[in-house]
C-alpha positions in Angstrom: 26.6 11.6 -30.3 22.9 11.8 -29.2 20.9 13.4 -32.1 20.1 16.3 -29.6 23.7 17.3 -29.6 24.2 16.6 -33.4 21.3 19.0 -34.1 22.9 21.7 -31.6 26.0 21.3 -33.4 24.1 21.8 -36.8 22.2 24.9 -35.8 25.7 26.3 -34.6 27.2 25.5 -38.2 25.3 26.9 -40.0 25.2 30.5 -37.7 28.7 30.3 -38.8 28.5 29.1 -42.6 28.6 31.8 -45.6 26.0 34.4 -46.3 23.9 34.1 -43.4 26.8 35.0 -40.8 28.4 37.6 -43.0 24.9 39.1 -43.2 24.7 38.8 -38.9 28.3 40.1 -38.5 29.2 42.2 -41.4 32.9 41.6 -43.1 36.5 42.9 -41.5 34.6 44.0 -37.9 36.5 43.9 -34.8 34.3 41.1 -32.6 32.0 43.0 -30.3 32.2 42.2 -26.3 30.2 43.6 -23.3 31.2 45.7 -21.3 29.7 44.8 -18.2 27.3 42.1 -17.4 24.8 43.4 -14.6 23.3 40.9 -12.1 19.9 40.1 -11.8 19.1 39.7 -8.4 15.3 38.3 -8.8 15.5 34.8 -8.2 13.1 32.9 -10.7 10.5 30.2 -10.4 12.6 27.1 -9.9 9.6 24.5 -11.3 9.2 26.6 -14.2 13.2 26.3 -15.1 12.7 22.1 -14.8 10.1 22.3 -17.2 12.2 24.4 -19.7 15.1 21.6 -19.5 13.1 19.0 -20.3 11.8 20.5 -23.3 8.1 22.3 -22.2 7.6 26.2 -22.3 4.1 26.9 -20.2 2.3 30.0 -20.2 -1.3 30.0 -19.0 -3.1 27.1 -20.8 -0.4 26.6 -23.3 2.2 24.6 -23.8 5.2 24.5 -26.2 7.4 21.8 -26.8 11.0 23.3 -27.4 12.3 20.0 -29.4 13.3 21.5 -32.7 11.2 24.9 -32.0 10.9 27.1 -34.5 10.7 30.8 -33.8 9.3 32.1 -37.3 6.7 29.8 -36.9 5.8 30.4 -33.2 5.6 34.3 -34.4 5.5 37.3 -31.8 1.7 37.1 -31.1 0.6 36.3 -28.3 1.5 35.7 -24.2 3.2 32.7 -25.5 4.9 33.7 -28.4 5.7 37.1 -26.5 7.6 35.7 -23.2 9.6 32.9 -25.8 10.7 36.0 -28.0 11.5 38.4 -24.6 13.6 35.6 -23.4 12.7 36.7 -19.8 12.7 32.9 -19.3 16.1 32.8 -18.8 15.3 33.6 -15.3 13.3 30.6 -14.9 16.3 28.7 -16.1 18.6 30.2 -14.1 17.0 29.2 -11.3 17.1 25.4 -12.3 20.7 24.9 -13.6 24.1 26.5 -13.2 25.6 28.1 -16.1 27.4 24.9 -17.0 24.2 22.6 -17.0 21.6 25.8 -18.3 24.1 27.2 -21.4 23.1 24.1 -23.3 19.4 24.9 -23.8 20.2 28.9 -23.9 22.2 28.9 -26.9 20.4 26.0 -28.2 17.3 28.6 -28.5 19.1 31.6 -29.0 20.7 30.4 -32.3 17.3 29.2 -32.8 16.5 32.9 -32.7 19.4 34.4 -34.6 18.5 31.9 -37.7 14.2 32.7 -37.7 15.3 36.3 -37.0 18.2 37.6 -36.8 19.3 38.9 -40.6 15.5 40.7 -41.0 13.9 42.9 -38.9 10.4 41.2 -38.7 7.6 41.0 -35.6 9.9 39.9 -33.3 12.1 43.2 -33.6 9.1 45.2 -32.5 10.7 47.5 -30.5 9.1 46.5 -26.8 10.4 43.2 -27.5 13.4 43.8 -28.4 14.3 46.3 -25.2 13.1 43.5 -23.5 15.5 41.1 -25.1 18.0 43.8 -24.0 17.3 43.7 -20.8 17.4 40.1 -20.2 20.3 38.5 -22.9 22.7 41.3 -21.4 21.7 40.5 -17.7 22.3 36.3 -18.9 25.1 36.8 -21.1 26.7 33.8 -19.4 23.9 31.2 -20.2 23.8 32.6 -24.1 27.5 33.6 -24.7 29.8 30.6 -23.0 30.0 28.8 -26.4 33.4 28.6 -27.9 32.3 29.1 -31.2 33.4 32.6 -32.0 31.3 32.4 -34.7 28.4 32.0 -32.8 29.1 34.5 -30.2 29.9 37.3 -32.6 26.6 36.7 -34.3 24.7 37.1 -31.2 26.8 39.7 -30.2 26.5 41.8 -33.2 22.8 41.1 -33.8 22.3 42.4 -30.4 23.9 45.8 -31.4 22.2 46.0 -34.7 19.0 45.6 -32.4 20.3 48.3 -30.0 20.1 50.7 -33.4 17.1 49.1 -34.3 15.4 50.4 -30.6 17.5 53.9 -30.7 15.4 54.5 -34.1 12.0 53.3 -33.4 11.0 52.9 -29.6 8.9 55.5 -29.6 7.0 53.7 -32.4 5.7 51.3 -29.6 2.3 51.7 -28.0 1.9 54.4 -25.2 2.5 52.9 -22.0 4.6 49.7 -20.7 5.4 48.8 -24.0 7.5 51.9 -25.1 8.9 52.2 -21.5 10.5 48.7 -22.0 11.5 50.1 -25.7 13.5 53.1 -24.2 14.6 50.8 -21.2 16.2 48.8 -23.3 17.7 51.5 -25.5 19.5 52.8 -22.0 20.4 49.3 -21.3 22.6 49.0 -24.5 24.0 52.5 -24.2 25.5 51.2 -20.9 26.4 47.9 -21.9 27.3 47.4 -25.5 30.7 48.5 -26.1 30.5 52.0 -28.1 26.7 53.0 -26.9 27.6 55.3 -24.3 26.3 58.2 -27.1 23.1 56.6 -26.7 22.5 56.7 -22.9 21.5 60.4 -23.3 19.1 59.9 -25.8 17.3 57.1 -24.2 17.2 58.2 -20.8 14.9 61.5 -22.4 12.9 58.8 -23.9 12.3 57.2 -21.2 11.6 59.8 -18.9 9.0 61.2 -22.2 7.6 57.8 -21.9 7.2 57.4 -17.8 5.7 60.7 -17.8 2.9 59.6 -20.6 2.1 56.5 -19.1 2.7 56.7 -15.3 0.3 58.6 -12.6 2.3 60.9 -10.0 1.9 58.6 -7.8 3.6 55.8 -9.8 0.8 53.7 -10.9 0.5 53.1 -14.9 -2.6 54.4 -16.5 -3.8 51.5 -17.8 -4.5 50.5 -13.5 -3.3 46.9 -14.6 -1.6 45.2 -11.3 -0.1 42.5 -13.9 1.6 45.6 -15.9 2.6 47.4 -13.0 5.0 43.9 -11.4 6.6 44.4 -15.1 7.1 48.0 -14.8 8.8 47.1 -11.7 10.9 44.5 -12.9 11.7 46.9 -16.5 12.9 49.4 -13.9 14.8 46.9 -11.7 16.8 45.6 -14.1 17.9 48.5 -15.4 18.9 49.8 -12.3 21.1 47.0 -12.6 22.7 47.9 -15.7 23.5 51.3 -14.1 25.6 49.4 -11.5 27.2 47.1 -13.7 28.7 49.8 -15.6 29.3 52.0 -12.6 27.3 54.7 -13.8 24.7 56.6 -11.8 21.2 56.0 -12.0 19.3 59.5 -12.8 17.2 60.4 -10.1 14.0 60.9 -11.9 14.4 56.7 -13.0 15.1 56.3 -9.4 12.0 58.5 -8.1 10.2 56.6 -11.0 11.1 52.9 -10.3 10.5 53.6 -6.1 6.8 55.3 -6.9 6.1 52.3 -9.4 6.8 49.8 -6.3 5.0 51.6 -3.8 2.0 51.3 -6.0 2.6 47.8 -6.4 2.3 47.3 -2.8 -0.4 48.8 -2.5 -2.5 46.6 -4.4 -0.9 43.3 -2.7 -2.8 41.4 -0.1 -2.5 39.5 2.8 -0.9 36.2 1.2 1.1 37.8 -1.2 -0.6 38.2 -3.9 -2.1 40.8 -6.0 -5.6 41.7 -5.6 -7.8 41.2 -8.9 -8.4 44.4 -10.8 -9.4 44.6 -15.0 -9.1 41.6 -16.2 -6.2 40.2 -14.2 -5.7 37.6 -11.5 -3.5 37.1 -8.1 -0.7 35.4 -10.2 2.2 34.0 -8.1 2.6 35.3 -4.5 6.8 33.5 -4.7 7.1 35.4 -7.7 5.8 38.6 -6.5 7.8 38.5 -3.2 10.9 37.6 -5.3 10.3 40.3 -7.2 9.9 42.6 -4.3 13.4 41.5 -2.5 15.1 41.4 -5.7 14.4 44.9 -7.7 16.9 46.8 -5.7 14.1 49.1 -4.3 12.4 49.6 -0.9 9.1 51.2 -0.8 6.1 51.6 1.7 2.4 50.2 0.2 0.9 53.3 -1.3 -2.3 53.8 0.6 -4.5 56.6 -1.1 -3.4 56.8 -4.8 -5.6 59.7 -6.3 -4.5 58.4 -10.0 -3.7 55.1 -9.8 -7.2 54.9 -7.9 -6.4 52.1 -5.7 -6.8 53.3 -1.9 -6.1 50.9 0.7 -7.3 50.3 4.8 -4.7 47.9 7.1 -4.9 47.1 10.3 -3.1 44.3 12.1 -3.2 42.1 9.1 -6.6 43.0 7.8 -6.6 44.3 4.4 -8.6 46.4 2.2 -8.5 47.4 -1.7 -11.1 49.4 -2.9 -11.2 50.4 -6.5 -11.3 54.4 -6.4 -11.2 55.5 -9.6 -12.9 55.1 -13.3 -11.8 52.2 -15.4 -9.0 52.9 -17.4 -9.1 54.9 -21.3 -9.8 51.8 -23.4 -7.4 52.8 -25.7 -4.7 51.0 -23.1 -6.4 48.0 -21.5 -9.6 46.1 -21.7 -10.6 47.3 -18.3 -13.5 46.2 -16.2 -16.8 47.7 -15.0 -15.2 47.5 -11.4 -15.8 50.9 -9.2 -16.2 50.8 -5.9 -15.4 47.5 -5.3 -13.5 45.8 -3.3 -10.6 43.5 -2.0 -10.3 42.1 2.0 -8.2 40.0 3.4 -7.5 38.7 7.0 -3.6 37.5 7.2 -3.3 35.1 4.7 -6.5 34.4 3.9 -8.7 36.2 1.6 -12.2 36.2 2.7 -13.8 38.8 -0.1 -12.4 39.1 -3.5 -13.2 39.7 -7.2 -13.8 37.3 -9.8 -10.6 38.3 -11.6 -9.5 37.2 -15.2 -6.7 35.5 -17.4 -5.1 38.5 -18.5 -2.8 38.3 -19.8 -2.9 34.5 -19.7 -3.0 32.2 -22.2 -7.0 30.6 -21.2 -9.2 27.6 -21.9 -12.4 30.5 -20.6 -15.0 30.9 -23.0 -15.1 34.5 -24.6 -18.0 34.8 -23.0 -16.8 34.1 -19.6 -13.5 36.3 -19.9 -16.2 39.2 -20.9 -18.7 38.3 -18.4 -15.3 38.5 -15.9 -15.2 42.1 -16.7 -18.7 43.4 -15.5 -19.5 45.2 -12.6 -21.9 41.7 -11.5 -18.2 40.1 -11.3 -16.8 42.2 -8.6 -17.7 43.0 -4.7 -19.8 46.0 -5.0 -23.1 47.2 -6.1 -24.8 46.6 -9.5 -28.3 48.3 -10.3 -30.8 46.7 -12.6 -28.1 44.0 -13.5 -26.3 46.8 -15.6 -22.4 47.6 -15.0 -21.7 51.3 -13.9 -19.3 51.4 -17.1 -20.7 49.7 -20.3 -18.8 46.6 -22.1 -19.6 47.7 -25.4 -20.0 44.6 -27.9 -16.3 44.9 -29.5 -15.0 44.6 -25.9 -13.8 47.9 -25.3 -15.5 50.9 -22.7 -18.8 53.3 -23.4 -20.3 55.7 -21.3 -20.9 55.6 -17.6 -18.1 55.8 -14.8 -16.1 59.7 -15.2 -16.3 61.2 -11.9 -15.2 59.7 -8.7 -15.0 61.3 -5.2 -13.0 60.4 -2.3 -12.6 61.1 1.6 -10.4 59.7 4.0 -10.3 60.1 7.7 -8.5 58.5 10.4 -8.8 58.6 14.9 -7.4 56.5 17.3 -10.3 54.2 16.9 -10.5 53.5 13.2 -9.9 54.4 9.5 -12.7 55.8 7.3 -13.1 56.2 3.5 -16.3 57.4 1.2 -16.3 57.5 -2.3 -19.0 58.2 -4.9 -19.0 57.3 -8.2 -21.5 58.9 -11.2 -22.0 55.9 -13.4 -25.5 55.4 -13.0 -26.2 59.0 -12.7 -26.7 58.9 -17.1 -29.3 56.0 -16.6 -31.4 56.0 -13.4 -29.9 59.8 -11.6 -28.4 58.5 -9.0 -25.3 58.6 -7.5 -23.8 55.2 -5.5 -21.7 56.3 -2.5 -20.1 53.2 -0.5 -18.5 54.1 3.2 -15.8 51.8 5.0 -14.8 51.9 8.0 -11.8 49.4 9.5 -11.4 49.6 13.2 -7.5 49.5 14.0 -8.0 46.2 15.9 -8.3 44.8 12.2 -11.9 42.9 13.9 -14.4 44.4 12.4 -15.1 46.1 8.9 -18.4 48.2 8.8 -20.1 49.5 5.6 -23.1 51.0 3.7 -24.3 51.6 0.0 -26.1 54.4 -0.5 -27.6 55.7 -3.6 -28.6 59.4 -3.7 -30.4 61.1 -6.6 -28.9 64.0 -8.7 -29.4 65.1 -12.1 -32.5 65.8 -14.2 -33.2 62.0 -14.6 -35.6 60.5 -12.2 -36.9 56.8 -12.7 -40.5 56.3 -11.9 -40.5 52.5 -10.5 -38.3 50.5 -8.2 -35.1 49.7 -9.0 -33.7 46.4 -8.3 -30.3 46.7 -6.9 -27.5 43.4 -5.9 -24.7 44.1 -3.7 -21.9 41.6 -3.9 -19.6 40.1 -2.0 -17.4 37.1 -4.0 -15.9 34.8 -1.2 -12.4 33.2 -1.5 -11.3 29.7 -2.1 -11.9 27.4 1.2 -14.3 30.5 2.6 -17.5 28.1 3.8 -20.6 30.7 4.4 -23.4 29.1 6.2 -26.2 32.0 6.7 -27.8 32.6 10.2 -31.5 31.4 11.0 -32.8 35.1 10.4 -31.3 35.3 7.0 -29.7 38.2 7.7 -26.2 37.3 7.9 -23.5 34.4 7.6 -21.0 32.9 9.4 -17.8 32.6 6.9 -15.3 30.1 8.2 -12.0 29.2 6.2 -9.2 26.3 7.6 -6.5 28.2 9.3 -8.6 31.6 10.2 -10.8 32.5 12.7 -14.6 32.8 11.7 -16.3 35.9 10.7 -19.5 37.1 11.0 -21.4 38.7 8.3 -24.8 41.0 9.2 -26.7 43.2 6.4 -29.7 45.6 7.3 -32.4 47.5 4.8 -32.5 44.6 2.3 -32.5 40.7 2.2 -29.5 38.4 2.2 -29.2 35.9 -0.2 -26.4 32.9 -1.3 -25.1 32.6 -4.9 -22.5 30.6 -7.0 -19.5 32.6 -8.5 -16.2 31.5 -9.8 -12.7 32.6 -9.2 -9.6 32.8 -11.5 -6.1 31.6 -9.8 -3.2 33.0 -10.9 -2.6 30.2 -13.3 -5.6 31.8 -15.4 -7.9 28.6 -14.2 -11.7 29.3 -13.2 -12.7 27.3 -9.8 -16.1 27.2 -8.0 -16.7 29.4 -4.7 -19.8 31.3 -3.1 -20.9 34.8 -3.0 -23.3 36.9 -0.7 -25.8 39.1 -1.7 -27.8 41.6 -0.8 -30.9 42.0 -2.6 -33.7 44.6 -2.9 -35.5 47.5 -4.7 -35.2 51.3 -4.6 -36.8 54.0 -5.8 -35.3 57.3 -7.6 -35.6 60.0 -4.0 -32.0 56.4 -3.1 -32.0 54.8 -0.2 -29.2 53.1 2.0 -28.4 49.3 2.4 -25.7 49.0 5.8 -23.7 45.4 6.4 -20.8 44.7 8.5 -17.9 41.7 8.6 -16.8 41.1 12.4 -14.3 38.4 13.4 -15.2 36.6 16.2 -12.2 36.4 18.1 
């Protein structure tokens, strides 16, 4: 017997010895069974499920080893610590064994779990962590419940329903937003699933629909505007749509109207290769995870195109893709948003061409502090920036002051091409003027025209010049090699036809910048600027992208 297997065996012992499984499954209790095991129909990331079997657990820029791992000292803080405890790996694990080769490791951890936490309800029985848990052991019952240790399988089984209480009695004690939705998800979840919780189903569908309501725009996107949180929102909802068909019950229309909305919100922020665009704090992530996401939730939906609270209005045309950020940054209360109006996204197929820096949220990250709050400034993002100062302010303890409240937006559309103009009022407090940007995508997808203007209102006039940058962060693998009159660039990318960059009313100039992939890592890349003064009566800066063929 290899000393793996002997220390299996020993974890499973002692689950079943004395005190400790008395305390897990009480004395004289009929043993607890399922009653129905939904199917997860997101496929998980294959690579990610090798690692796991041989022993590593990545997130970000950490790794764990899972030899002898030991939940109450790994804790519940933190990306890391969170995914281990919301076993939403078990996807990942799925994907990389069958039931008979993956149960091994699966109850290998979860009795791990039942002997750090299972007889005291500690961190890791906060209550979004635990309707996550819900979610994902009832949907992999047959990776964490094939043992044939009864012993074993009632304490999981039982622990599981004294965590279903646990969640019926204090989800709404978890923080506004995607956090109690997964609380009250989960609550629903056991209601359907966990034989005598059908009482409960009632209860935590009104929770749920309290906590939708308090968390998510009308037109589906979360208010904290975070891409990253909206995929989970998605997959929350997905899955338990899936515990509504498993136990043949019928999902309430206001989840289903709920879950459909989220999705089309989702698309809308997703570009050309995939991907999400890069909006407070977050980056693309994985474009095979997204997409399997997308096939797998159950749901169809059409990319929301002008979300008035979500904020995020999009411009396609034959595979040329636009995200503009619409809206002000998000209450800081709920996210540590970024400086980011105005700016913009653009893709052409699968290439981007002009993106944002992006961040590691929520990534574990090797990034300086510095860096991850330099990641959130206005400078960081494809729009304009006056005086080097950031339309909202980054206050010193990370979260939001004054300066971005009041956005405006038009959008009108001919046979020859879409228009959009939207104002924003953040520098209106500072130098009394207002910074209007107008786009306009001709429907052949060639050409992408634009202007910044910056008209004065309020009582606040500034006496000299002031010095204004308009960005434009290029992709990965996007060369730009600037024309001789050094008023425009010719951006050229492997795979993609070239496109041609011209600016009027100011001078063009070529920086560094920095990206963040979706694995939270920073890489090198190039942006264009336009640089130039102007006084407090505004003026108007004009530039265009054109593909050449």
């Amino acid at each position: 017997m290899s000393a793996k297997t002997a220390a299996e065996r020993d974890i499973v012992r002692k689950l079943a010895r004395g005190s400790l499984f008395s305390r897990l499954v009480g004395h004289g209790r009929q043993p607890l069974k399922l009653a129905a095991v939904p199917r997860d129909h997101v496929a998980g990331n294959r690579n990610r499920g090798d690692a796991l079997l041989a022993g590593r657990f990545t997130v970000g820029a950490e790794t764990l080893s899972l030899a002898n791992a030991d939940f109450a000292a790994i804790g519940a803080v933190g990306p890391l610590a969170e995914q281990l405890q919301g076993f939403s790996w078990l996807r990942d694990l799925a994907a990389a064994a069958s039931r008979e080769h993956g149960t091994r490791l699966a109850e290998n951890l979860a009795g791990r779990w039942l002997l750090a936490h299972g007889t005291r309800a500690d961190d890791a029985w906060r209550p979004d962590l635990w309707g996550e848990r819900v979610l994902f052991w009832t949907a992999y019952a047959p990776y964490i419940l094939s043992s044939r240790d009864a012993g074993y399988r009632s304490a999981l089984l039982n622990t599981l329903a004294r965590g279903a209480r646990h969640l019926d009695a204090n989800a709404d004690r978890a923080p506004p937003g995607l956090k109690r939705i997964t609380a009250w998800a989960g609550v629903v979840a056991a209601g359907l699933l966990i034989q005598g919780g059908v009482t409960r189903v009632a209860r935590g569908e009104a929770g749920l629909a309290r906590a939708l309501a308090g968390a998510q725009f009308e037109d589906g996107g979360l208010t904290s505007r975070s891409p990253y949180e909206q995929t989970l929102l998605v997959d929350r909802l997905g899955l338990l749509r899936a515990a509504y068909f498993a136990a043949k019950q019928t999902l309430p229309d206001g989840i289903q109207a709920a879950a459909a909305a989220a999705l089309a919100a989702l698309h809308g922020v997703t570009m050309g290769d995939g991907a999400l665009s890069s909006w407070q704090g977050g980056n693309p992530g994985d474009a095979a995870r997204l997409t399997a996401l997308i096939e797998g939730c159950g749901l169809r939906a059409r990319p929301l195109r002008a979300a008035r609270g979500w904020g995020y209005q999009r411009l396609s045309a034959l595979g040329t893709i636009l995200v503009l950020d619409a809206a002000p940054p998000p209450p800081p209360k709920m996210t540590d948003g970024a400086a980011s109006t105005l700016a913009f996204e653009l893709s052409d197929g699968p290439q981007r061409l002009v993106i944002n820096c992006g961040g590691p949220a929520p990534l574990p990250s090797s990034l300086s502090e510095e860096l991850i709050e330099a990641l959130r400034s206005t400078a960081a993002h494809s729009t304009m920036t006056l005086a080097e100062t950031n339309s909202t302010a980054i206050l010193h303890d990370g979260s939001l002051g004054k300066g971005v409240t009041d956005v405006t937006v038009d959008r009108s559309e001919d046979n020859d091409s879409s228009r959009l103009e939207a104002t924003h009022d953040g520098y209106v407090r500072r130098f009394g003027l207002i910074h209007k940007r107008s786009l306009m995508l001709g429907n052949d997808g060639k050409e992408l025209r634009g202007a910044d203007q910056l008209i004065p209102k309020g009582r606040r006039k500034v006496r000299d010049a002031v010095p204004f940058a308009v960005r434009f962060h290029l992709a990965r693998h996007v060369e730009a090699t600037r024309t001789a009159d050094g008023m425009g660039a010719i951006l050229r990318s492997k795979g993609t036809p070239p496109w041609n960059f011209r600016c009027r009313g100011a001078m063009l100039t070529t920086e560094e910048s920095l990206v963040i992939d979706g694995a939270g890592a920073s890489h090198p890349t190039t942006q264009l600027v336009i640089v130039g003064e102007m006084s407090g009566i505004g003026g108007e800066v004009g530039w265009q992208f054109r593909r050449t063929s």
